[in-house]
C-alpha positions in Angstrom: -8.9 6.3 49.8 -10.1 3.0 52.0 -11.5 0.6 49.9 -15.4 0.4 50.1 -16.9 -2.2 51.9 -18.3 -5.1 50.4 -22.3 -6.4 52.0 -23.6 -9.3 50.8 -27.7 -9.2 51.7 -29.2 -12.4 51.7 -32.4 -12.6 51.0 -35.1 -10.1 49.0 -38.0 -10.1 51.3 -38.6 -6.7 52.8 -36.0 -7.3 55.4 -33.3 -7.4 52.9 -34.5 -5.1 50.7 -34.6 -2.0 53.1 -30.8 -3.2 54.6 -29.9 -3.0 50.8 -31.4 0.6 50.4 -30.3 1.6 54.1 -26.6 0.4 53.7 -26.2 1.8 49.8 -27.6 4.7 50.4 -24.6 5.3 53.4 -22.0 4.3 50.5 -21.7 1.0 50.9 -21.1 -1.7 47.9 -24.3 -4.0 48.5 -25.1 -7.1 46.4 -28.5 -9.1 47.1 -28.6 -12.6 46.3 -31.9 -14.4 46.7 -33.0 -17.7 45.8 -36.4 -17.4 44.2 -36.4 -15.5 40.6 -38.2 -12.4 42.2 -37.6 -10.0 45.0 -40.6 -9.9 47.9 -40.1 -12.8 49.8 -43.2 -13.7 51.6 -44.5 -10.8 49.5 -45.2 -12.8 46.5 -47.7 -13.7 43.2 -49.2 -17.1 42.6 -51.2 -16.9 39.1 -54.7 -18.5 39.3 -56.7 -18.2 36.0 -53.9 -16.8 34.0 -53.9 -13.5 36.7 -51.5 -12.9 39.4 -53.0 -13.3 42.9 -51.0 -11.7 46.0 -50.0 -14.9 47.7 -48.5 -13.6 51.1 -49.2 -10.6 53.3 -51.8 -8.7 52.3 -52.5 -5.8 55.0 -50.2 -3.0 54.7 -50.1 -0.3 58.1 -47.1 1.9 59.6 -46.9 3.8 56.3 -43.9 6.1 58.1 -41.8 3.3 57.9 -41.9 3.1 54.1 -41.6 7.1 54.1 -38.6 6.9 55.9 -36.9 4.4 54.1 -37.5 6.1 51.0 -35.9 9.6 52.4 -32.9 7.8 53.7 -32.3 7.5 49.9 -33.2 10.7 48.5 -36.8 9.5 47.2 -40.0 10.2 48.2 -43.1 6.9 48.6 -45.5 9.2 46.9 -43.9 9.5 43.8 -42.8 5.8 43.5 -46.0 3.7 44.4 -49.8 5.2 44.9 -51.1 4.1 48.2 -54.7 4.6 49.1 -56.0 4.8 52.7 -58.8 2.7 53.7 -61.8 4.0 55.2 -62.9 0.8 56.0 -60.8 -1.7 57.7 -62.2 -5.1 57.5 -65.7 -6.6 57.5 -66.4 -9.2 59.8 -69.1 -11.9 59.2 -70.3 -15.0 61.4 -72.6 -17.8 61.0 -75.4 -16.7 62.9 -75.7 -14.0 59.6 -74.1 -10.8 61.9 -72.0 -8.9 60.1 -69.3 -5.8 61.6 -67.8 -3.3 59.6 -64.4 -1.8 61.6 -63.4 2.1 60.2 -60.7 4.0 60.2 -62.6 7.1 62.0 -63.0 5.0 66.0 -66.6 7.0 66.5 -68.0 5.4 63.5 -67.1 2.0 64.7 -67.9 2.6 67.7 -71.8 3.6 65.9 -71.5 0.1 64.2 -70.5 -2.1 67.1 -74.0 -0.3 69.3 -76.0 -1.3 66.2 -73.8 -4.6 66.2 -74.1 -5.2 70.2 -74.9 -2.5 72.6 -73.6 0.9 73.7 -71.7 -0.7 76.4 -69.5 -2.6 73.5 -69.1 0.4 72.2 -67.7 2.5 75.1 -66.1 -0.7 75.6 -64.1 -0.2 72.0 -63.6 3.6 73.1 -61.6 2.4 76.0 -60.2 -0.5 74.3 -58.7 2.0 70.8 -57.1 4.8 73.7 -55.4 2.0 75.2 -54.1 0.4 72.2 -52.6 3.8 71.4 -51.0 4.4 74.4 -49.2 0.8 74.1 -48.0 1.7 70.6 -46.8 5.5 71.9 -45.0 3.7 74.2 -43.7 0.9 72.5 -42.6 3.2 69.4 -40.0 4.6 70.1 -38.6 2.0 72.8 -38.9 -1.1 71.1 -40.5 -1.2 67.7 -38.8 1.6 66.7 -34.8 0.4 68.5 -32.2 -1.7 68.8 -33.9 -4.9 70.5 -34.3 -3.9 74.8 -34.0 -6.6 77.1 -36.8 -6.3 80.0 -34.6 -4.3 82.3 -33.4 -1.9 79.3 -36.9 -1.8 77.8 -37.9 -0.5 81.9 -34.9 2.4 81.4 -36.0 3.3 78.2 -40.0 4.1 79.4 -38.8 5.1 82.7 -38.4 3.6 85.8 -40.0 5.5 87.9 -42.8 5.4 84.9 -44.4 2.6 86.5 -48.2 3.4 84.9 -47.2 3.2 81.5 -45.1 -0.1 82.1 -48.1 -1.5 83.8 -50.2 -0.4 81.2 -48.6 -2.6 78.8 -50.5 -5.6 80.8 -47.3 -8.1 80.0 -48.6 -11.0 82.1 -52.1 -10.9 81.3 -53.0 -12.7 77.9 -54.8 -11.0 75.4 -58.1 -12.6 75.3 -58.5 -12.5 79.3 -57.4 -8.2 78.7 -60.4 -8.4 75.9 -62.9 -9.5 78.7 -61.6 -5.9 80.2 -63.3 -4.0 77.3 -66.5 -5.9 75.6 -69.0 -8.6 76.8 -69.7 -10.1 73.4 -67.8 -12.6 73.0 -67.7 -12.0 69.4 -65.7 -9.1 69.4 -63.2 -10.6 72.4 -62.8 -13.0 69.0 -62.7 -10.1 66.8 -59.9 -8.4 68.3 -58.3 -11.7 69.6 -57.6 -12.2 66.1 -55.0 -9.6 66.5 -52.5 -12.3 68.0 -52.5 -14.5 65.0 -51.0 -11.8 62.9 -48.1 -12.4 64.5 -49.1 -16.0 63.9 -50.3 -16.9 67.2 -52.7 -17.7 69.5 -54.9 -15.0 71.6 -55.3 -17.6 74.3 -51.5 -17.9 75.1 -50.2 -14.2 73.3 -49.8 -11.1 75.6 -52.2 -8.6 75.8 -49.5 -5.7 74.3 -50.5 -7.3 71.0 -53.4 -4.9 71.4 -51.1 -2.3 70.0 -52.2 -4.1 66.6 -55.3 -2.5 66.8 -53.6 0.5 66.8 -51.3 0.2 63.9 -54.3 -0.4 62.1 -56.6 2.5 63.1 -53.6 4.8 62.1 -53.8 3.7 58.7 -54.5 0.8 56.4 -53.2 1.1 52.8 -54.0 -0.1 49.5 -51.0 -0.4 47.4 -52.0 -0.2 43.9 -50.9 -3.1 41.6 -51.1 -4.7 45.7 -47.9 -5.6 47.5 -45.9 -7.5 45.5 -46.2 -4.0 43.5 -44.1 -2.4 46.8 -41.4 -4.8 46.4 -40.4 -4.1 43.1 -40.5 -0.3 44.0 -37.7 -1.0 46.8 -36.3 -3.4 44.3 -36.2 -0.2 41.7 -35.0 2.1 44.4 -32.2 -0.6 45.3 -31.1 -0.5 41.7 -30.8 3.0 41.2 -28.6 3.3 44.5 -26.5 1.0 42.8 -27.2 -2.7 44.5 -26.4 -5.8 42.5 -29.3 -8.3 42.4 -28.3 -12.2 42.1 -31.6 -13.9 41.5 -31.6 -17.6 41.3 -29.1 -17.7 43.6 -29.4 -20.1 46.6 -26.5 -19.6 49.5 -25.3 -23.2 50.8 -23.0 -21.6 53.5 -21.9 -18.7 54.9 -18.1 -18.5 55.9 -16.5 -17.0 58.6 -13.3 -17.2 60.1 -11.8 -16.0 63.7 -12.2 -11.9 62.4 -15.7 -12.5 61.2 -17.4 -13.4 58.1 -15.6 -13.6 54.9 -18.1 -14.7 52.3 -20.6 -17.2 51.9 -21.0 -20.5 49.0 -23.8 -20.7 46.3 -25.6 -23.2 45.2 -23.6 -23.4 41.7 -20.4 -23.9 43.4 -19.5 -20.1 43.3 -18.0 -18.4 46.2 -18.4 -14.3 47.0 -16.6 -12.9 49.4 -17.9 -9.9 51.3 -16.6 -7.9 54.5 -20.3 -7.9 55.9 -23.4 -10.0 55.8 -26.9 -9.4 56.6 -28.8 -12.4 56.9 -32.8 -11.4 55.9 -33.5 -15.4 56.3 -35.8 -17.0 59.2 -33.0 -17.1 62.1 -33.5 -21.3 62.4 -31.5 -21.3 59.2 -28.1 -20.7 60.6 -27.4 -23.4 61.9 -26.9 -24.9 58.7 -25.4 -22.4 57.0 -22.8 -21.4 59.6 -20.1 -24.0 59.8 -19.4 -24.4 63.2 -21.9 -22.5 64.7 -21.2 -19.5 66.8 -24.0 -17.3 65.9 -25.0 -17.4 69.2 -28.4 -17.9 68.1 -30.4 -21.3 68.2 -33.0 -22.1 66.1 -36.6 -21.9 67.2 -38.2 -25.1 69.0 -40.8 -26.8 67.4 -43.4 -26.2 69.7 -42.6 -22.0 69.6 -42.5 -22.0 66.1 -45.5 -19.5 64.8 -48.4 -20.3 62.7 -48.3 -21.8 59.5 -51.1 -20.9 56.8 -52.9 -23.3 54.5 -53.7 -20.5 51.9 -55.7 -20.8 48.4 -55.1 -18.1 45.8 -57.9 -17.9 44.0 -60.1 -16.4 40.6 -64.0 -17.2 41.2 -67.5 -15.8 41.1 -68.8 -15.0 44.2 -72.3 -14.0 45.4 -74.0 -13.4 48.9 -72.0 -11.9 51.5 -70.7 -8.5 50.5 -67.0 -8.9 50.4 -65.0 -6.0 51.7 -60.7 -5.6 50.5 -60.7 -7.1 53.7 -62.9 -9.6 55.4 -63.0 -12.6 58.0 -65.5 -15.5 58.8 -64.9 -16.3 62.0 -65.3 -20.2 63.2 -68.4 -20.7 66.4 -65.4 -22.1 68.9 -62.7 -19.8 68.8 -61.0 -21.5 72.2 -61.5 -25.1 70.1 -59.6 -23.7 67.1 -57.0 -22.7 68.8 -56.5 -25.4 71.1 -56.6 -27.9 67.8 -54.1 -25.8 66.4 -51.8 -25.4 69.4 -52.0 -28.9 71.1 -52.8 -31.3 68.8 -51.4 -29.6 65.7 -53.8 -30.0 63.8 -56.2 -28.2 61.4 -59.5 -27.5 62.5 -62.8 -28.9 61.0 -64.5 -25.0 61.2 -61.5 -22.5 60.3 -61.6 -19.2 60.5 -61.5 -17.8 57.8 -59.7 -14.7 56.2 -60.1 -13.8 52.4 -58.5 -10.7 50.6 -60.7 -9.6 48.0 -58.2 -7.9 45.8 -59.9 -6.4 42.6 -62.1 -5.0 45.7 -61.6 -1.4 47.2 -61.7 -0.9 50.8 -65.8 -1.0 50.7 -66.2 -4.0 48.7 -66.8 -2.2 45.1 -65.9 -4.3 42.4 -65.1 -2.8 38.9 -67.1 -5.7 37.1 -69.8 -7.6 39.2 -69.5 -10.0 36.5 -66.3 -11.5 36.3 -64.3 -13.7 38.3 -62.9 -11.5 40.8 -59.3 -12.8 42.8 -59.2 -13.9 46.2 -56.3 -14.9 48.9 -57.7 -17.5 51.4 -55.8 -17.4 54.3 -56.3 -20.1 57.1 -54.2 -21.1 60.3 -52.2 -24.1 60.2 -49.8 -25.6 62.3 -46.0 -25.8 61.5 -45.4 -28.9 60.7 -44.1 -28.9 57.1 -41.1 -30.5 58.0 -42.6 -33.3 59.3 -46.1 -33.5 57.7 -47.3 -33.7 53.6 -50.6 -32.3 53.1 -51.9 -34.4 50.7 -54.1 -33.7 47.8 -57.2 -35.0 49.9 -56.5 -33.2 52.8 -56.0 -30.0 51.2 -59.2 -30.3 49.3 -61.1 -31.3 52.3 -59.6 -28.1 54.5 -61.4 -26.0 51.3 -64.5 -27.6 51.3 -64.4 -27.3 55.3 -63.9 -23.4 54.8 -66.1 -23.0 51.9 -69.2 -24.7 54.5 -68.1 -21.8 57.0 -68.5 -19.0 53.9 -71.8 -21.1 52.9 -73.3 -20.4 56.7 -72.4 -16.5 56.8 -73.7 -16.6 53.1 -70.9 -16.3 50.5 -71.4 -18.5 48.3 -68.3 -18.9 45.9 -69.5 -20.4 41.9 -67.5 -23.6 42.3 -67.8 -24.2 38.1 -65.8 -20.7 37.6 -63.2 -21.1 40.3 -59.4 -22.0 39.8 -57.1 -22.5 42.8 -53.4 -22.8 43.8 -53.0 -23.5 47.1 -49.9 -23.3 49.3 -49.5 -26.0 52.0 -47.1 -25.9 55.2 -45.3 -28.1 53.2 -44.5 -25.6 50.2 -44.0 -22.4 52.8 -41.2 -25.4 54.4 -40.2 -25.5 51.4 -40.2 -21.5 50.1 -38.4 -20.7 53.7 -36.0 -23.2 55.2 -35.5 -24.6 58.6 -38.8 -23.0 59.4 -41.4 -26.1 59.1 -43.7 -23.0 57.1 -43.8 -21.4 60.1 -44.5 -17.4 58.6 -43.8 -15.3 61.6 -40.7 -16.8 63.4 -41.0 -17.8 66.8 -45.0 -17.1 68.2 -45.3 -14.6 70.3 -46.5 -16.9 73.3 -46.0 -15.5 76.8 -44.6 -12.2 78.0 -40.7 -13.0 77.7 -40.9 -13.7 73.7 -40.6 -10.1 72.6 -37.0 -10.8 73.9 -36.6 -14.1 72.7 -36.5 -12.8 69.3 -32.3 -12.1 68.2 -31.6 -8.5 67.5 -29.2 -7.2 64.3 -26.3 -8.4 65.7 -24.9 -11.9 66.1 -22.0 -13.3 67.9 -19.9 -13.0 64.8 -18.5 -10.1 64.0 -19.8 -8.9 60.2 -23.0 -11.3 60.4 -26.0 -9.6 60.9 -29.6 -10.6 61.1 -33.4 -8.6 59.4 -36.5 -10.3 58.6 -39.8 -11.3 60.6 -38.0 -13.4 62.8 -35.7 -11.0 64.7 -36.2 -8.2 66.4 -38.5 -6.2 66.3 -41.0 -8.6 64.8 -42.9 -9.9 62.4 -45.2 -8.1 59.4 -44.0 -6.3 56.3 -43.4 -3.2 58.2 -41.7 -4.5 60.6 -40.0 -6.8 58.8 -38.6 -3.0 56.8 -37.8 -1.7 60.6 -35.5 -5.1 61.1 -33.2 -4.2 57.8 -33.2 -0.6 58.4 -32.0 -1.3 62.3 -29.5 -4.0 60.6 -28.0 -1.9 58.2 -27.8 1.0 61.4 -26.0 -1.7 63.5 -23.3 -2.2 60.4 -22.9 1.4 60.2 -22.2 1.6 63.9 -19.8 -0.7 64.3 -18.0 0.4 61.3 -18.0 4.1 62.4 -16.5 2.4 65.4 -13.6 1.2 63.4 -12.4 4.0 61.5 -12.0 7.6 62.2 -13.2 8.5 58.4 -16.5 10.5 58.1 -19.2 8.8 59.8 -22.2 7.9 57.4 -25.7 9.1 57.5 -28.5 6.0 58.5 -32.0 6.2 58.5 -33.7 8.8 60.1 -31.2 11.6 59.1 -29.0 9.7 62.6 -25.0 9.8 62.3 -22.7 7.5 63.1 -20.4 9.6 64.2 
């Protein structure tokens, strides 16, 4: 019998985590190290007022990815983790007092944007919500749902000759110019322009395909009970019981590699562990350090592409006023001034817009107990700079009190003598996430080429592979999953390639053979 091969996964965000699952469930001996004391990643708690407050990503969509995963390992979601589907999206709230409701069923939004605006916002949303799912239909299955395409293999795999659909992806155009396409309010051009920063970046310079967000959304928005820290402990569970190792605690210094390939990468305790494969679930801009030598063949990401940042406040206060929803944003009067303070001067603007998950909420803003303090994530924009920049105490608190005046005018009021607050700077995410100056989504998605500026699974040395939000195909919890799954496929490829011993079974019920 050949000796099993030994994977060292680096990194428990959700990346990591589904390589781990994908690659033990094909037979392969997988250890996890990770440097924090908890798996999740980016999906992590912060306690404010002795309770645990989700601190990272919040909205949780593509459900089939998670389904997937799980049956590539003999389990089923369902019976792991109880995931409720929202009937109502978001609420939306501005300082002129208007408030929008978004739904999962596209005629009743379409009812709330001609009470909102006018009926021709509305059929402008029809139009808008079939186009957005005809860029995800395409995009599925030859992009988000693959082995990263260039632009001429992304063309063969919709079809050359399919020239409507390829147009229809509106690649040059950016996505708030596509939004003038569809509505003549410009507050809901700023509603769904908001779209590009969850991929932390700007709708002014983003491509209009990010409109397939919209989609992703409308086919499902979950609430993960216990929230989503709660889903990484269930891969973390399902890991275990496939047989991976964890290493918490466990910080890699280096990863070595010789002219065969990798060999084993250095801890911070002076410990070496050797492995025969490596997947990297780290922001790519790391390597460079890690690798001695180089030869990854990937670079890290420029300053000035880097993604978004977030100033973020996790939260426990009384709130009155404005109805929260599970899921609601206070959008700033200047949108194109926002972003441009963000972008060019890299700095944080004096009106943010504002996002705040209200999590002891449901999906319509019911709150078990009007009474108590209820727990909030603020989430605001912020340059990545946390490299270069300390947010002081000051400036932190001033960025609050600026966002607070923003709730004030769309009338939330949050009881300031009840509220306790950790907030996380660029700084701290610097800090939590190497090399990456807090940027949260690798490299923005800025212009039409940087869907294929982002590295795929593989890297220039053999063994070393790559998952997490700043490969291919993106960032986002779900996509983040797709990035390990399609790592741990790559491994499994190339070492079907090597051996003429029964091929393995990868996700999606797909042989290597």
């Amino acid at each position: 019998m050949t000796r099993r091969q030994k994977l060292i996964v680096v990194g428990a965000g959700a990346g990591g985590l589904s390589a781990a699952i994908t690659a033990a469930a094909a037979g392969i001996d997988v250890t996890l190290v990770e440097r924090a004391t908890t798996p999740g990643g980016k999906m992590r708690t912060v306690s404010a007022g002795d309770r645990p407050v989700d601190a990272g990503p919040t909205v949780l969509t593509m459900r089939w990815v998670f389904e997937r995963l799980f049956a590539t390992a003999g389990a089923t979601l369902d019976s792991r983790i109880r995931l409720r589907r929202a009937g109502l999206l978001a609420r939306h709230g501005w300082s002129d007092g208007s408030r929008l409701d978004l739904f999962a069923d596209i005629e009743e939004s379409a009812r709330a944007i001609a009470s909102f605006s006018d009926r021709e916002n509305a059929e402008g949303y029809r139009r808008f919500a079939a186009q957005s799912a005809a860029m995800f239909a395409t995009l599925k299955p030859s992009y988000i749902d693959a082995q990263r395409p260039g632009p001429l293999s992304l063309m063969s795999r919709i079809g050359f000759s399919n020239l409507a659909d390829q147009w229809a992806l509106k690649p040059f155009s950016t996505l708030w110019s596509a939004l003038g396409d569809y509505f003549t309010d410009p507050r809901l051009r700023q509603l769904f322009g908001r779209y590009a920063t969850y991929c932390g970046s700007s709708p002014f310079q983003a491509p209009a395909t990010l409109m397939l967000v919209a989609h992703a959304e409308q086919d499902g928005v979950w609430l993960a009970d216990g929230g989503m820290h709660a889903l990484a402990r269930c891969m973390e569970t399902l890991a275990g019981e496939l047989g991976v190792t964890f290493r918490y605690d466990a910080e890699v210094t280096a990863i070595e590699a010789g002219a065969a390939g990798v060999t084993g990468l250095w801890l911070g305790s002076g410990e070496r562990l050797e492995a025969d494969r490596i997947i990297f679930n780290g922001d790519v801009s790391a390597l460079e350090t890690l690798v001695a030598g180089g030869g990854t063949g990937i670079a890290p990401t420029p300053r000035d592409h880097r993604s978004f940042s977030a100033l973020t406040f996790a939260m426990s206060a009384r709130t009155s006023g404005f109805p929260l929803a599970h899921h609601t944003v206070f959008f700033s009067d200047d949108y194109r001034s926002e972003f441009e303070t963000l972008t060019r001067r890299r700095a944080m603007p004096a009106s943010p817009t504002t996002y705040i998950c209200a999590q002891d909420r449901d999906d319509t803003g019911r709150l078990p107990d009007a009474d108590d303090r209820e727990r909030m994530l603020f989430i605001l924009n912020a340059p990545a700079d946390g490299d270069r920049k300390e947010f002081t105490d000051t400036e932190t608190e001033t960025c609050l009190n600026q966002a607070m005046t923003l709730l004030s005018t769309a009338g939330l009021e949050i009881d300031t003598s009840t509220m306790d607050y950790v907030p996380t700077t660029p700084t701290r995410f610097h800090a939590l996430f190497p090399a990456t100056g807090g940027a949260l989504y690798g490299r923005a998605a800025h212009g039409w080429t940087a869907s294929f500026q982002r590295p795929g699974s593989r890297t220039k040395i053999p063994g070393l592979y790559l998952a997490g939000g700043s490969a291919h195909p993106g960032p986002g919890v779900p996509m983040a999953t797709l990035s390990g799954m399609l790592a741990a496929e790559s491994l499994a490829e190339d070492l079907a390639s090597m051996r003429s011993s029964r091929p393995a079974v990868i996700s999606g019920g797909m042989s290597t053979g």
